[in-house]
KOLRODREN-196683 format. One record per residue: residue in one letter; y, x, z of N, C-alpha, C in turn. Coordinates in steps of 0.001 Angstrom, whole numbers, padded with zeros to 6 digits, always signed. Example, Ala and Ser with C-alpha at 12.3 -4.5 7.8 and 13.67 -1.06 7.14 Angstrom:
A-005690+013190+007800-004500+012300+007800-003300+013200+007800
S-002250+012850+007080-001060+013670+007140+000030+012900+007870
//
This chain:
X+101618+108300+130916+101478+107816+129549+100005+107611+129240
X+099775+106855+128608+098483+106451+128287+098169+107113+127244
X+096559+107727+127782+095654+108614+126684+095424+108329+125404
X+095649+106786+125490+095602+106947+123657+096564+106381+123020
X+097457+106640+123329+098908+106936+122565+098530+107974+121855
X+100077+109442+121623+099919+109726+120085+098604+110437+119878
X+097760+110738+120827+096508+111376+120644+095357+110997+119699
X+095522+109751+119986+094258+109143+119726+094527+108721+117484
X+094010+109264+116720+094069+108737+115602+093185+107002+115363
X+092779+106640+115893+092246+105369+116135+093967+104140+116357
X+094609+104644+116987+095515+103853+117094+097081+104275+115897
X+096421+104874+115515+097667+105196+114404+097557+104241+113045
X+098798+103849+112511+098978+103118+111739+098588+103415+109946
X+098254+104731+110256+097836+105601+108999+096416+105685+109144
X+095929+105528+110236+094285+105585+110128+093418+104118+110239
X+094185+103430+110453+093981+101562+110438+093816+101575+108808
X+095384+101934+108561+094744+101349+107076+093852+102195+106610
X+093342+104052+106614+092612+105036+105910+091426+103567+105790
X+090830+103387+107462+089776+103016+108062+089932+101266+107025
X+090806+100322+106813+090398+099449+105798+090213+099723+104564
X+091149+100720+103998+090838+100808+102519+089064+101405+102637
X+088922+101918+103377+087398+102366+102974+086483+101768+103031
X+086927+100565+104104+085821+099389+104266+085933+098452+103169
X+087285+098168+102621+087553+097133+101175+086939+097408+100050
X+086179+099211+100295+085831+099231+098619+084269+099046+098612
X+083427+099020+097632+082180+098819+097494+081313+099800+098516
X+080454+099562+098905+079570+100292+099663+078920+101452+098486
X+079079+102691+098676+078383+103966+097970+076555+103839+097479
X+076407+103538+095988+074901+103184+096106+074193+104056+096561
X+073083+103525+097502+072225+104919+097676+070972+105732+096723
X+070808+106533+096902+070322+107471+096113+068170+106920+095961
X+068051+105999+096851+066940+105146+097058+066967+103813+096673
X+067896+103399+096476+068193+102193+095839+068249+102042+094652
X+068986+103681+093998+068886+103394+092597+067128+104267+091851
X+066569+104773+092630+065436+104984+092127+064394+103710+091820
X+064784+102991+093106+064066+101456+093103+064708+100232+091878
X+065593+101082+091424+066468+099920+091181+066185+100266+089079
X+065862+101817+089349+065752+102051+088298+064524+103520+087880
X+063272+103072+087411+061868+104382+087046+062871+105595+087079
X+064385+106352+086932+064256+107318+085971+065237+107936+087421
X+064341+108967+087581+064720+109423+088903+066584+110206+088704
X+067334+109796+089797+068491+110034+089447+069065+110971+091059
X+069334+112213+090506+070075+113053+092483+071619+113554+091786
X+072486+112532+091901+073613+113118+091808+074423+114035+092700
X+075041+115032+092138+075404+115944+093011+076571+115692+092696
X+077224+114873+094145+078550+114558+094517+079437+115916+094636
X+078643+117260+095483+079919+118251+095647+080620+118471+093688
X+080020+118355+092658+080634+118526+091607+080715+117081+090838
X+081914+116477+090843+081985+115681+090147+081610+115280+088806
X+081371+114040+088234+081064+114163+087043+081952+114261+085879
X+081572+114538+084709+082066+115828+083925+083546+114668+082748
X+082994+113481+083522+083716+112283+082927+085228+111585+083886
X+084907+112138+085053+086143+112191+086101+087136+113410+085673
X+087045+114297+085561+088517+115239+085044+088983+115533+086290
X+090099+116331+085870+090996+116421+087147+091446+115471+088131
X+091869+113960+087531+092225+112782+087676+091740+112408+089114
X+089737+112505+088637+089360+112726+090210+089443+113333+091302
X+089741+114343+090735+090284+115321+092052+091750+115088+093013
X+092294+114835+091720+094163+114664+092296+094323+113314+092527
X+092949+112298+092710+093511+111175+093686+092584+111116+094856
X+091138+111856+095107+091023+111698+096265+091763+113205+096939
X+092771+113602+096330+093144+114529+097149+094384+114103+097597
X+095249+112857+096719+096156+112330+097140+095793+111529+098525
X+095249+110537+098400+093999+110020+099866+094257+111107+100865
X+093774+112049+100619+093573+113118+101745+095079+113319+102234
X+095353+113961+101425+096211+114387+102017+097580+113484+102574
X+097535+112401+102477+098638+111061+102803+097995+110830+104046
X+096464+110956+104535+096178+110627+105428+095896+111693+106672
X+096059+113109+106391+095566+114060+106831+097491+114401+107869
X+098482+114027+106969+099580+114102+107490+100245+113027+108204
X+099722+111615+108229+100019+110873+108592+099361+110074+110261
X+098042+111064+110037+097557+110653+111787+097545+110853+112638
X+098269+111971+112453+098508+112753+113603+099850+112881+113635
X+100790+112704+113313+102612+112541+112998+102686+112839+114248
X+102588+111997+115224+103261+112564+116391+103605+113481+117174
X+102196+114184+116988+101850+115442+117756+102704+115763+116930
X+102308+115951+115491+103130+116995+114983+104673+117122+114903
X+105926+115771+115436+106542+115513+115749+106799+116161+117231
X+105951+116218+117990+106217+116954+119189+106123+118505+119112
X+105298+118821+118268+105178+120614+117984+106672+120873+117243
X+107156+120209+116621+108698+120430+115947+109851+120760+117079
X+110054+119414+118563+110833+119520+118698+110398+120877+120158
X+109320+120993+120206+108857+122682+121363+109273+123774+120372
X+109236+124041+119413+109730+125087+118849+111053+125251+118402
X+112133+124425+118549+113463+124030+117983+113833+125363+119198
X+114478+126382+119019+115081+128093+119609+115684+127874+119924
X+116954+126376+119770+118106+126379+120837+118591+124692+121126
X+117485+123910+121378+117781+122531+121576+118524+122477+122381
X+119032+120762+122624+120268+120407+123184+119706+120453+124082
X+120626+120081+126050+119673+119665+126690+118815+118623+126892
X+119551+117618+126512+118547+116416+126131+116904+116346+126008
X+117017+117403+124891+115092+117882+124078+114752+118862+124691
X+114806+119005+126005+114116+120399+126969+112714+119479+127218
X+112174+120493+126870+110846+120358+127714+110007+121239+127772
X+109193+120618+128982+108558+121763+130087+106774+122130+129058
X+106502+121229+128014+105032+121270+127499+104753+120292+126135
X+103594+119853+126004+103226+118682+125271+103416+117581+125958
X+102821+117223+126949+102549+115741+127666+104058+115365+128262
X+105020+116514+128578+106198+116311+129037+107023+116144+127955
X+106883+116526+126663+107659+116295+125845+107349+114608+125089
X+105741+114336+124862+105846+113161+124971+106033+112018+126095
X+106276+112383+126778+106350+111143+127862+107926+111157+127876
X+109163+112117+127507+110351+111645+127782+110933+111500+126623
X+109764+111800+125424+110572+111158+123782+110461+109789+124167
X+109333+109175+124775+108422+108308+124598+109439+107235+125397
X+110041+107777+126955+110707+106800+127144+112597+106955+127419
X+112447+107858+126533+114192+108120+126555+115109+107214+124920
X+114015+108064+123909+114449+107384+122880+113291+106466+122202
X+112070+106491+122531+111229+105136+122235+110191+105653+121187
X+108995+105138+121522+107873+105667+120653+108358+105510+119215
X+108934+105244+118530+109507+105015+117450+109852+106271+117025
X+110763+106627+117824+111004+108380+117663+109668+109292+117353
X+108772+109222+117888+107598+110089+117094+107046+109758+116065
X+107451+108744+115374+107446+108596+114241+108442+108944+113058
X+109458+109528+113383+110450+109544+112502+110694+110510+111559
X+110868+109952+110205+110194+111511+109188+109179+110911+108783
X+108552+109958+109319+106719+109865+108588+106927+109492+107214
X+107741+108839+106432+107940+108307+104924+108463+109418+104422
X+108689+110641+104967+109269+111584+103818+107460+112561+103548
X+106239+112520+104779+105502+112747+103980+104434+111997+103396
X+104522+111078+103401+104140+109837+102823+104392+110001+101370
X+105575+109892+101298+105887+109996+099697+105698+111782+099078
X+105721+112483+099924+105526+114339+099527+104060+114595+099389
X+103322+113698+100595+101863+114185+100388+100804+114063+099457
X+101058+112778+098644+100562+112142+098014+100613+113078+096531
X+101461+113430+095922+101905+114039+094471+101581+115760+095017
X+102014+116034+096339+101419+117819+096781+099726+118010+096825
X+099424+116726+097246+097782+117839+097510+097192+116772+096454
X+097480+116090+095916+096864+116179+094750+096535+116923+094040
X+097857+117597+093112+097831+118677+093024+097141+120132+093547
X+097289+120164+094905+096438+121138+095554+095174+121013+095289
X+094394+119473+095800+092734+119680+095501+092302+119925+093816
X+093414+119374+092467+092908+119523+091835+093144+121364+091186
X+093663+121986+091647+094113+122994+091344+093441+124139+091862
X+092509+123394+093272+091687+124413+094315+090274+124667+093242
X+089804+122763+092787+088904+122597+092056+088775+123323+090955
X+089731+123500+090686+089533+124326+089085+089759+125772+088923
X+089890+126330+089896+090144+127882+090551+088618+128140+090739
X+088057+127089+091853+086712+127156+092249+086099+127211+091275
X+086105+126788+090161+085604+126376+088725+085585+127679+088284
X+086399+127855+088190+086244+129670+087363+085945+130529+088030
X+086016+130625+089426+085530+131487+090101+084149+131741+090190
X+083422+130664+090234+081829+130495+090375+081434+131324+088820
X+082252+130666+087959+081771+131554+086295+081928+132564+086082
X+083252+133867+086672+083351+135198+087138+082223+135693+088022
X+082333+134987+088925+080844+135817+089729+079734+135300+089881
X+079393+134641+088523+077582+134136+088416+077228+133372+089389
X+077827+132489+090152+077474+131810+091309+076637+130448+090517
X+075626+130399+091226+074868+129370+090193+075418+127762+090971
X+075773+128033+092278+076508+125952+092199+077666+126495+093750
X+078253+125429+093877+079255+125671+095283+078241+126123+096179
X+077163+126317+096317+076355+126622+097877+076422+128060+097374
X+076742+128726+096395+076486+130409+096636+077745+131165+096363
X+078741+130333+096261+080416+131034+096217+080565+131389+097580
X+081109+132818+097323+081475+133954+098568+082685+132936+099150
X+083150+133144+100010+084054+132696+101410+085508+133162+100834
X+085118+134327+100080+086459+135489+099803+087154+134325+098926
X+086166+134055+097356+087093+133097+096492+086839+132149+097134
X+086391+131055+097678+087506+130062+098516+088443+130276+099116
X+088565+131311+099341+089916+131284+100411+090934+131916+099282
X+090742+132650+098390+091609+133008+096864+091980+131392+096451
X+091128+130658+096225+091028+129321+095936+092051+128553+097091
X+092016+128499+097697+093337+128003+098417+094319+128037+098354
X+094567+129875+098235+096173+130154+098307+096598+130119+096907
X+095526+129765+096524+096372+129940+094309+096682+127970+094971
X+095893+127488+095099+096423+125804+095443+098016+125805+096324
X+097803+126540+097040+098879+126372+098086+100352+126919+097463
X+100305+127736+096714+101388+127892+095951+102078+126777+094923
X+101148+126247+094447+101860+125024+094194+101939+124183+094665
X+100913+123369+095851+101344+122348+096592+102918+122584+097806
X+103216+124244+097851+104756+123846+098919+105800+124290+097890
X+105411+124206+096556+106580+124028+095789+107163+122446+095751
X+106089+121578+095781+106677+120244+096053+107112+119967+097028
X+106324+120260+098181+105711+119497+099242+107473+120211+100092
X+107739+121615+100118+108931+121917+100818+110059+121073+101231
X+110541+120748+100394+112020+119543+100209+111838+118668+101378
X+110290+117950+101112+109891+116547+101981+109445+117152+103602
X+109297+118507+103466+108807+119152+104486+110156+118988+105560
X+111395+119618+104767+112516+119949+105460+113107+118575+106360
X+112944+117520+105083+113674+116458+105340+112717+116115+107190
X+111799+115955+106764+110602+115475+107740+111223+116298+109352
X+111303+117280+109449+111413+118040+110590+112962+117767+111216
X+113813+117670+109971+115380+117449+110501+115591+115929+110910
X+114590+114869+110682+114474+113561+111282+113473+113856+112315
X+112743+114684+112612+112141+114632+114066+112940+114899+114965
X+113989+115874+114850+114885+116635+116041+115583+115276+116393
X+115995+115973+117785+116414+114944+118519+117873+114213+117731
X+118429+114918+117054+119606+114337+116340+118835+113884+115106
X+117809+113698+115024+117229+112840+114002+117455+111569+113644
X+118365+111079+114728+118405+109466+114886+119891+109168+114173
X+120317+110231+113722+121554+109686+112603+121239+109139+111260
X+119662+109742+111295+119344+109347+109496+118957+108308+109233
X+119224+107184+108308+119132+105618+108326+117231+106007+107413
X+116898+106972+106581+115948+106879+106077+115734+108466+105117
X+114748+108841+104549+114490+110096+104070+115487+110086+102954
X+116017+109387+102115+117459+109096+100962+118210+109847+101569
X+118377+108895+103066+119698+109317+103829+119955+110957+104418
X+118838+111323+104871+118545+112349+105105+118935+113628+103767
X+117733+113559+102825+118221+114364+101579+119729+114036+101105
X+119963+113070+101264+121335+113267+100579+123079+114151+101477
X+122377+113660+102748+123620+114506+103554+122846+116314+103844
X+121969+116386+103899+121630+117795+103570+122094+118175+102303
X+121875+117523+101951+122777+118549+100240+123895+118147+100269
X+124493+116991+100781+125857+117327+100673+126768+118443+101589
X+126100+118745+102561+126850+119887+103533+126031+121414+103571
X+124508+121268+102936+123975+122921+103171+123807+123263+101525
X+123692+122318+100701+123558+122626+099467+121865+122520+099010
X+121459+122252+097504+120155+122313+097356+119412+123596+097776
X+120151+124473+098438+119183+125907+098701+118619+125307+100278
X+119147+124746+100927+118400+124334+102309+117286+123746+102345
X+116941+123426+101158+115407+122849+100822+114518+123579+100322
X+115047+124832+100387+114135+125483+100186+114354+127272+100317
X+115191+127004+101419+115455+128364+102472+114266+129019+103221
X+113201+128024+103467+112375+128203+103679+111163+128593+103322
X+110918+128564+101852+109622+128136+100630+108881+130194+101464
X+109807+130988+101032+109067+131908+101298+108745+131881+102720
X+108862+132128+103667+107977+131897+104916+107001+130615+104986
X+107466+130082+104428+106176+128837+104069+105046+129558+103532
X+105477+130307+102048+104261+130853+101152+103383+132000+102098
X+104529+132321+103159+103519+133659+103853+103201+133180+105206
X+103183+131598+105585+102643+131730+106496+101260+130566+105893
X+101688+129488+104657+100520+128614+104372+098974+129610+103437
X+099826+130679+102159+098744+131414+101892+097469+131879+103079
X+097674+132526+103870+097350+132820+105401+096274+131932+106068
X+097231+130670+106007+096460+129700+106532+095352+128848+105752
X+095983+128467+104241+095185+127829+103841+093839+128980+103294
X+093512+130094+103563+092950+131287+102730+091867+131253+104031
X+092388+131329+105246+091754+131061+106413+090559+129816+106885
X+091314+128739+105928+091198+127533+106029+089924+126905+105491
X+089874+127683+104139+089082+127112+103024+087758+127565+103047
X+088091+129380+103744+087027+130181+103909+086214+130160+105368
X+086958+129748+106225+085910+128860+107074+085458+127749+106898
X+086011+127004+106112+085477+125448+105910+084135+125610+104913
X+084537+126545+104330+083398+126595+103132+081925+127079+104372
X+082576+128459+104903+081080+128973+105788+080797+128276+106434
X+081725+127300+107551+080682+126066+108155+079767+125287+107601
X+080726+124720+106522+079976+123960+105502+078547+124273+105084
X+078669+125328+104701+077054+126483+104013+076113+126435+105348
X+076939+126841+106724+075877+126617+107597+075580+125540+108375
X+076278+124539+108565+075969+123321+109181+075103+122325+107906
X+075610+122289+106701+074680+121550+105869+074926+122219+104875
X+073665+123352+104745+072912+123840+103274+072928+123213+102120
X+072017+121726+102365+071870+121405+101364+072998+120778+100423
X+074047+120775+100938+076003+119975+100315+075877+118953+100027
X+075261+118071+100597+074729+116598+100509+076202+115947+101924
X+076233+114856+101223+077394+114068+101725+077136+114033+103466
X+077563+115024+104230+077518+114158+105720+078966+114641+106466
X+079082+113466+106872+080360+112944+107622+080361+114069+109060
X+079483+113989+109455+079521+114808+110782+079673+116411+110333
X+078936+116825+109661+079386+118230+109194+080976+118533+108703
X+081145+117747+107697+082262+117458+107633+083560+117873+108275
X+083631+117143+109084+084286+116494+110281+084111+118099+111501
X+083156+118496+111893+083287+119813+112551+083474+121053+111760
X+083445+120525+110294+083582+122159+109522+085090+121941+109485
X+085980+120849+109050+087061+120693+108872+087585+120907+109906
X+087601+120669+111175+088325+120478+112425+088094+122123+112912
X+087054+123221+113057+087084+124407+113285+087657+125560+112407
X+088024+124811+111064+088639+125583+109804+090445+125371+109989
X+090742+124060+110416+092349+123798+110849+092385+124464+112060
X+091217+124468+113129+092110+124801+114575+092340+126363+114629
X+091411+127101+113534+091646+128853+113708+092821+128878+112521
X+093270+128041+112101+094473+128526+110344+095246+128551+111556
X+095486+127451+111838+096783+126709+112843+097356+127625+114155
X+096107+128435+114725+096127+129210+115449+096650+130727+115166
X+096340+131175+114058+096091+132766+113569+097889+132896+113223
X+098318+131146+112588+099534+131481+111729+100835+130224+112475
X+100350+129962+113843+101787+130035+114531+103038+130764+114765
X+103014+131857+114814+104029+132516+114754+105011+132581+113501
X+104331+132666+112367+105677+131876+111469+105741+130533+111076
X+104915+129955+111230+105281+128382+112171+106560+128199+112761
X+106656+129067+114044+108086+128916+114440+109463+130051+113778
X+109139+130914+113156+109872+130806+111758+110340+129832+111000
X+109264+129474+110222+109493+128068+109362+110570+127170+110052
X+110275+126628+111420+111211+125366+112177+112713+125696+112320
X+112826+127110+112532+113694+127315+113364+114889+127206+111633
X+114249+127633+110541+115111+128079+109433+114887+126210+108538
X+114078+125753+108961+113998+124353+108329+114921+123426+109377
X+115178+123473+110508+115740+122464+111541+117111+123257+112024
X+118100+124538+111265+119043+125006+111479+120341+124272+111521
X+120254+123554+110330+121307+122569+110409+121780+121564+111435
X+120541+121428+112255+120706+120462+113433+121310+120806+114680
X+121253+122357+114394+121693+122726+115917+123177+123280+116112
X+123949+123604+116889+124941+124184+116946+125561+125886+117155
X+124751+126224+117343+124403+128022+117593+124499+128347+116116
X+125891+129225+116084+125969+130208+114657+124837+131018+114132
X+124127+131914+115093+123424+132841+114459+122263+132462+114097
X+121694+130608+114319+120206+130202+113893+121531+129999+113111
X+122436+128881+112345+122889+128162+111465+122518+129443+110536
X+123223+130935+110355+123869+131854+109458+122193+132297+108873
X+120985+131982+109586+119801+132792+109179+119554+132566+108074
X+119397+133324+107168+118973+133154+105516+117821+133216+105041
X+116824+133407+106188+115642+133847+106252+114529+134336+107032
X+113499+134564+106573+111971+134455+107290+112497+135831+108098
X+112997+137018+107734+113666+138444+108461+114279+137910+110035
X+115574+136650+109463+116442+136732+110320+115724+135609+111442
X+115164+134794+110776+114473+133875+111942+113627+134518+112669
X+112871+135641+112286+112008+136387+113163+112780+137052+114140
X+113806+137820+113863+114719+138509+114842+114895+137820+115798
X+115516+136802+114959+115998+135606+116306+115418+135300+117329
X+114066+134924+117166+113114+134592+118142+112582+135526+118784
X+112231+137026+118121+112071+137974+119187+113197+138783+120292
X+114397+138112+119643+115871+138854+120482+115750+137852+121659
X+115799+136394+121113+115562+135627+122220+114815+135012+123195
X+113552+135307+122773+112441+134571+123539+111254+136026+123868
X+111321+136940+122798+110570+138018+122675+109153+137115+122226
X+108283+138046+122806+106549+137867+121629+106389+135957+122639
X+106649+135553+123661+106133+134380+124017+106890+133673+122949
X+108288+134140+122758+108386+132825+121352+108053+132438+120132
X+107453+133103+119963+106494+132867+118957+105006+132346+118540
X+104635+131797+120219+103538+130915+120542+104315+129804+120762
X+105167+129521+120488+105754+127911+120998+105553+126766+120256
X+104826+125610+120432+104293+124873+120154+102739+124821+119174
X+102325+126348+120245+100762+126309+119836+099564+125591+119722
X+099627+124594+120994+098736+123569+121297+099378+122037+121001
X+100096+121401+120464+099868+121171+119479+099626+121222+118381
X+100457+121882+117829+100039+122284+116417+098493+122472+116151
X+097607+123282+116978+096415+123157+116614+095957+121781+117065
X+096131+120961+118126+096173+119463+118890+095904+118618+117326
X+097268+118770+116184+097079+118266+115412+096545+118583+113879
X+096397+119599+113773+095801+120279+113154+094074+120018+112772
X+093593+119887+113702+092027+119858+114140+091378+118728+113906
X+092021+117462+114201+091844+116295+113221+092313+115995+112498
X+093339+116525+111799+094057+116600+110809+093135+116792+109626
X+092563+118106+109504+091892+118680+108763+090521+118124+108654
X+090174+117870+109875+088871+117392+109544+088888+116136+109010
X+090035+114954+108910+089945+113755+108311+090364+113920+107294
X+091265+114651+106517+091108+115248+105624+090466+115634+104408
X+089460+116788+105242+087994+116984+104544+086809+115499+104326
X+087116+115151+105407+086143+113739+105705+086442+112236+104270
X+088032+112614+104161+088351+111678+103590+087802+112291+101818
X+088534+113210+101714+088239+114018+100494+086758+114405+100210
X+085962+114183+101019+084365+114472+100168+083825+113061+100077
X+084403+112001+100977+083921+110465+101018+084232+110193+099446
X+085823+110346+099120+085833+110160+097764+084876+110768+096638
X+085116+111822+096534+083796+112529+096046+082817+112016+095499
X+082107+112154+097035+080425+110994+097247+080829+109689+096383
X+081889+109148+096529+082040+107696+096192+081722+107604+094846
X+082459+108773+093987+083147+108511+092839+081824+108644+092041
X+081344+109968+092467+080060+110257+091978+078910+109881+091851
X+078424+108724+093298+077370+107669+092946+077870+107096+092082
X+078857+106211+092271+079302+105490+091465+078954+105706+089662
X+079466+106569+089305+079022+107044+088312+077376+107468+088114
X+077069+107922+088823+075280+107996+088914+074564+106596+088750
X+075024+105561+089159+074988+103679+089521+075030+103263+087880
X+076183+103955+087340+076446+102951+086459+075840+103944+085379
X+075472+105257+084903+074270+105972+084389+072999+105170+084381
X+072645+104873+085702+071710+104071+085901+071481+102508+085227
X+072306+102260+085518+072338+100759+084855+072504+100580+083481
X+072792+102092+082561+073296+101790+080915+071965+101325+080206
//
């Protein structure tokens, strides 16, 4: 199989367009242009938006983010679904990553690693909106509780408090679209004409609780992660660029070393989560009967013991790692954007 298949985010159909919409919009004025452009010296500080953006700004470049943060990597993460499925057919055996894509790839057709992508398409967009603007305004009060005079001197601790207060409400939405998403990756995924089709025969045979059988092992394995997440992203951040001035490359390695240790620390109920989100698909009573994060754990340690619970580690962090970092990349670009922008047109009144 060729290396840049699902690996490569360059060839994904979610990062074509990230990569035009960003080129379609105005070029970001620079901070030398508008001094030249105008006597009255102007240093906008993009990490805090201006006081005329609102939440609004937050919950659409976080919509951005996060539509694109789930969408470029689909595949992998399509392949980490069907390595952790506890009792697949034989059909979906496989020996790894590269073996699992190379016989999705030519048994049922690259198409198949895509399948599910419109249920978070439409989930991601309204969830981390929500999330960034909800992280933002946590961060907001947090800095005013502990005298922090700007984002460069907030402790690691409240960012990562700052996460998991976000993350509680982003998988109150985000769950439903979560479920649907994973039960169209499995290999019997190919009955569902579309995510409608999907939600609607899940509730007609498991009931609206199957959408959210899961929420608590979600909350205890995403708190975890995103708490992990935020609070390394923040300390890279502080130490790769001090000054919190817009750079892409910091960025981009603070984000990608902040997803690959969440992704890592909180696999194991990862495959919790799958096994109690993708139950319906399989035929084995005692995954169908699991009611929970308790019984899915049993399960996997009765059956696989402690190795099953690393199963589908390398992806998951595989996708994870640019996940996050385009993500972050995408979500401070907006930022920067919004905020010259506004600094531009200060300038010009």
């Amino acid at each position: 199989m060729s290396s840049s298949s699902p690996y490569s985010p360059s060839y994904s159909p979610a990062a074509v367009a990230a990569a035009s919409l960003a080129a379609s919009m105005p070029a970001p004025v620079s901070e030398s242009s508008m001094v030249a452009a105008n006597p009255v010296e102007i240093d906008p500080d993009y990490e805090a938006l201006p006081p005329t953006a609102g939440p609004i700004a937050h919950m659409v470049a976080g919509a951005l983010a996060g539509i694109t943060e789930h969408t470029v990597m689909y595949p992998v993460d399509a392949v980490k679904t069907r390595l952790q499925i506890l009792s697949p057919t034989p059909q979906a055996l496989y020996s790894g990553t590269m073996n699992a894509f190379a016989k999705i790839s030519s048994t049922e057709g690259v198409r198949a690693l895509w399948r599910g992508v419109s249920s978070v398409v439409v989930g991601a967009g309204p969830a981390h909106a929500l999330y960034f603007a909800t992280y933002e305004h946590f961060k907001a009060w947090a800095m005013e509780i502990s005298h922090a005079e700007d984002e460069r001197n907030i402790h690691p601790a409240w960012a990562g408090a700052a996460g998991a207060t976000a993350t509680v409400v982003q998988d109150a939405i985000m769950n439903p679209f979560d479920v649907i998403k994973q039960r169209m990756q499995t290999f019997s995924g190919h009955q569902y004409t579309s995510l409608v089709h999907c939600a609607r025969s899940v509730l007609a045979n498991e009931g609206f609780r199957a959408f959210y059988v899961s929420y608590p092992t979600t909350l205890s394995m995403s708190i975890p992660f995103q708490s992990i997440h935020f609070a390394v992203y923040e300390a890279a951040s502080a130490a790769l660029n001090p000054s919190r001035h817009y750079d892409p490359k910091s960025h981009i390695v603070a984000g990608a070393a902040a997803g690959a240790l969440a992704s890592l620390v909180t696999t194991p109920l990862d495959v919790a989560k799958t096994l109690l989100q993708t139950k319906g698909e399989v035929s084995d009573p005692a995954i169908r009967n699991a009611r929970g994060m308790r019984d899915a754990l049993r399960l996997v340690w009765a059956r696989e013991g402690a190795r099953g619970f690393a199963k589908g580690w390398a992806p998951r962090v595989l996708s994870h790692m640019p996940a996050t970092a385009v993500c972050w990349t995408t979500y401070e670009y907006f930022k920067f954007f919004m905020s010259t922008s506004a600094a531009d047109a200060a300038a010009m009144a």
